[in-house]
GUZAPA-907423 format. One record per residue (C-alpha): y, z, x. Coordinates in steps of 0.5 Angstrom, whole numbers, plus 500, padded with zeros to 3 digits. Example, Ala and Ser with C-alpha at 12.3 -4.5 7.8 and 13.67 -1.06 7.14 Angstrom:
BEGIN
491516525498514527
END
This chain:
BEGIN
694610447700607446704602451709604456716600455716594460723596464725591469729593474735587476738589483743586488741579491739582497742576501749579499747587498749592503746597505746602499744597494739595497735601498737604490732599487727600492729608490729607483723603482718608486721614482721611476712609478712616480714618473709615469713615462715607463712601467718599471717592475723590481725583479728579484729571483727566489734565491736572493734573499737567502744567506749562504755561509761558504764563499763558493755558494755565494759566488755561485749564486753571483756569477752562474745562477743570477744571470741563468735566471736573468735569461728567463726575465722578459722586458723591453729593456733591463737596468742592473742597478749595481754596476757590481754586477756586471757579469749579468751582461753575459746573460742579457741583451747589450744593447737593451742594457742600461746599468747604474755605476756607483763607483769604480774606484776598484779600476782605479786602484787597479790601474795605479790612479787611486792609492791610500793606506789599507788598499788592496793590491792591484794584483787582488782587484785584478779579478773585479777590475776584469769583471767591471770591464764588462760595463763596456757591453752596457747600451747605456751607462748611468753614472751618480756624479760627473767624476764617476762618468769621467772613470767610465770615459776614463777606465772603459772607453765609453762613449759620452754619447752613451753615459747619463748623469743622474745625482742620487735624490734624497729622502724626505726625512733629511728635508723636513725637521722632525718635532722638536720633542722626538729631536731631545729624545734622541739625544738624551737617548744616546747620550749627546750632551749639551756643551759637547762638541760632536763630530759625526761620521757615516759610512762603512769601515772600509779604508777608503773612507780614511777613518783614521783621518777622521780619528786623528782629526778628533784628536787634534780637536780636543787639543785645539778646543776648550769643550770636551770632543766627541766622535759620534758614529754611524756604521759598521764597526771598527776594524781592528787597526782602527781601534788601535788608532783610537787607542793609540790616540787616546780617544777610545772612550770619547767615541760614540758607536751608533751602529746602523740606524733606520733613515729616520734615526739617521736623520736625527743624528745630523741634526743632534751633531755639529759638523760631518766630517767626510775625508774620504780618498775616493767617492763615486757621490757621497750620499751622506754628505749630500743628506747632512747639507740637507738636514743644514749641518755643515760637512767639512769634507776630502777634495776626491772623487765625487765630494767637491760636486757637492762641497761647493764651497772650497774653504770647507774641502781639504786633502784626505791627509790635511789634518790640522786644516780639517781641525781648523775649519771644524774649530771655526765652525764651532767658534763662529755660530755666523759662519756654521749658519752661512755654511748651513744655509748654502749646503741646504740650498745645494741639496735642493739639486738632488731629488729622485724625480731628477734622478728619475727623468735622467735615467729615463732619459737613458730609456729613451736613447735606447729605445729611439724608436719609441716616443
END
């Protein structure tokens, strides 16, 4: 029996990871042992999980300790899970180099592609977009949707021949409806109440997620509706121009922050909610869109990036900047229970695309083109 390549798997120091980038490894590592073809180890130096108050530290630890480590680190083929971490490819081997894109809408910005409020300038991303220039180094690129491998083609140059499409997968608990007793506790526990419009938002403050759009949607909303409105979040917290919209808008007291839930809970909430609303400018997947079509809630969503790969249906995808159009359609969901459970059943049937065993063979699919000469 021959042996199974050594893969290690280098993720994010926790200590500096957000939420995604750390679940990803864990995902990745589990679907990859449940594939069986490879021996796929998570490997993690001692300091990564250690919280560091000063900016230098931190940077330190990113971009001259964490690769110094990585040379210790023997394997038939390393995978740096975030593309984030590009810099490790100063310290690794190439070409035996395989690494996950997520997002590259730094180089977009800083190429003058991407532009939304609240951006940074491109004067200011110029130090990360010089840093992910070093994925051109990469053996092999796995990108998480087809619009992230065309800004690799797009922004590196890299071959096709050496980019790999593996859609991110979805955990059970968004698959399998939970008891309907744990489902009520939930919403009386939060306050979710029946005859209430609640329109969910999941995801970070950051202002490419155009939480402004979301609070100008909800606003129009309460207009355009006879039941009361709610914005149900799920996140971090509000920036401070964010609040002042909500202020400005009069719908302060109509949001519900939910904070930063377990997967479970998140789950949960897709189901106590009646519409996703997702008009994010730029996404390299949009994990939570994909997770809410799972659950069978409907998702109104941006027409960038990523979405429109998992929003099939175009009636339900609208400008970033569309207010009165994502209001309209999420006034027709609640007005049609037809149309929300037509909207619910074909989002179901397209996150059945997105599984980790999937994602799993495509990124050993990358493996395999790297090590060609093992079979």
């Amino acid at each position: 029996m021959s042996v199974k390549p050594q893969i290690a798997l280098l993720p994010t120091l926790r200590a500096l990871a957000g939420t995604s980038m750390r679940l990803y490894p864990e995902e990745l590592s589990a679907a990859l042992g449940q594939h069986g073809e490879v021996v796929a180890r998570l490997v993690e130096p001692p300091f990564g999980r250690t919280n560091h108050t000063r900016a230098w530290h931190s940077r330190w630890l990113r971009y001259v300790r964490y690769p110094r480590w990585c040379q210790s680190v023997r394997a038939d083929l390393y995978h740096i899970t975030d593309h984030a971490n590009a810099q490790l490819l100063l310290a690794l081997p190439p070409q035996w180099t395989v690494v996950t894109c997520h997002d590259l809408y730094p180089l977009a910005v800083a190429h003058g592609t991407l532009r939304y409020p609240g951006r940074e300038s491109q004067a200011k991303l110029l130090p990360t977009a010089l840093r992910l220039h070093l994925l051109r180094r990469a053996g092999a690129l796995v990108g998480i949707s087809q619009h992230t491998l065309e800004e690799c083609h797009r922004f590196l140059g890299t071959d096709r021949r050496r980019m790999f499409l593996a859609y991110y997968g979805i955990a059970d608990e968004f698959r399998t409806p939970p008891p309907a007793e744990r489902l009520v506790a939930f919403r009386r526990r939060h306050g979710l109440e029946e005859g209430v419009v609640h329109v969910l938002h999941v995801g970070s403050s950051d202002p490419r997620k155009n939480l402004g759009g979301v609070l100008r949607v909800v606003a129009a909303l309460r207009s355009r509706l006879p039941q009361p409105v709610r914005l149900v979040r799920i996140g971090s917290a509000f920036s401070p121009v964010q609040e002042r919209a909500a202020r400005a808008l009069g719908i302060a007291d109509q949001i519900l922050h939910l904070g930063v839930l377990s997967t479970e809970q998140v789950a949960l909430a897709f189901r106590a909610c009646q519409v996703l609303l997702y008009p994010s400018y730029h996404e390299g997947f949009g994990r939570p869109v994909a997770e809410a079509m799972a659950c069978g809630l409907p998702v109104v969503g941006s027409n960038r990036g990523a979405i429109p790969e998992l929003i099939e249906d175009p009636r339900l995808r609208f400008d970033p900047d569309d207010i009165e159009g994502m209001a309209r359609c999420i006034g027709e969901l609640v007005s049609s229970p037809q149309f929300a459970a037509e909207v619910a059943e074909r989002g179901q049937r397209t996150a059945q695309r997105f599984t980790w065993a999937r994602h799993a063979e495509a990124v050993v699919e990358a493996y395999r083109f790297l090590l060609r000469p093992w079979r």
